[in-house]
C-alpha positions in Angstrom: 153.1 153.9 68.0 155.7 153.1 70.6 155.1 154.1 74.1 158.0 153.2 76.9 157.3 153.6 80.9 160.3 152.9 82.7 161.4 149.1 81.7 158.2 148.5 79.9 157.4 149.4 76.1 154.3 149.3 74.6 153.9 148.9 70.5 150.6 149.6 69.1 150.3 149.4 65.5 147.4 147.9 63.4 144.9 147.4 66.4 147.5 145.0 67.4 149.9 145.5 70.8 152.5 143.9 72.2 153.5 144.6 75.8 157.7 144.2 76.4 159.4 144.2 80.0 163.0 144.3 80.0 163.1 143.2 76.7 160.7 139.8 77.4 157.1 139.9 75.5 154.4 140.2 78.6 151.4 140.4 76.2 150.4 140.4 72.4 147.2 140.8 71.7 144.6 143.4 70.6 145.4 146.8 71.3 142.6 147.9 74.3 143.6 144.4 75.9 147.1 145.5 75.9 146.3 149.2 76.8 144.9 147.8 79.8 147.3 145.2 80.6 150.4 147.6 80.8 148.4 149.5 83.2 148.2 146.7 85.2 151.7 145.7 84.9 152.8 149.4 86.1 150.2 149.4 89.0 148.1 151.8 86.6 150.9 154.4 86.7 150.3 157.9 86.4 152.2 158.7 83.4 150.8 155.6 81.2 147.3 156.8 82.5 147.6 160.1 80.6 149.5 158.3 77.8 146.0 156.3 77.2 144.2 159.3 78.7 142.1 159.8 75.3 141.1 155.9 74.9 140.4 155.8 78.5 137.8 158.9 78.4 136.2 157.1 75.7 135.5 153.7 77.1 134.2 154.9 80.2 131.5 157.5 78.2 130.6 154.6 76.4 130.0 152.2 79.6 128.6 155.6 80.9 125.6 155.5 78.2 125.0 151.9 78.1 124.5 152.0 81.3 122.1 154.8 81.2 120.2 153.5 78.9 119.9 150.2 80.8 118.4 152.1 83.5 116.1 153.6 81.2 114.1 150.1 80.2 
């Protein structure tokens, strides 16, 4: 899956991203350290927010439970 923001694209294929700024590699690695490091690079942007929007959701319910059930011992 390609994603581009502005001068930044994002390639995500195989659990595997790679993170491009005008046309320079800023990143390669797995794909939800590279989800998070184009956020960074874009000052957590909006639009690349709601591109991740799904993945996002998810990683916070999870943190959400753990910690709940961290509470709970």
């Amino acid at each position: 899956m390609r994603y581009v923001y502005k001068n930044f694209v994002y390639n995500n294929q195989d659990n595997k991203g790679i993170l491009y700024k005008d046309n320079k590699i800023l990143f390669m690695g797995n794909s939800w350290s590279g989800i998070l490091e184009f956020l960074r690079a874009t000052d957590n942007a909006p639009e690349v927010r709601e591109m991740f929007k799904a993945q996002l959701e998810q990683r916070e319910q999870i943190k959400f439970k753990q910690h709940q059930r961290d509470i709970e011992k």
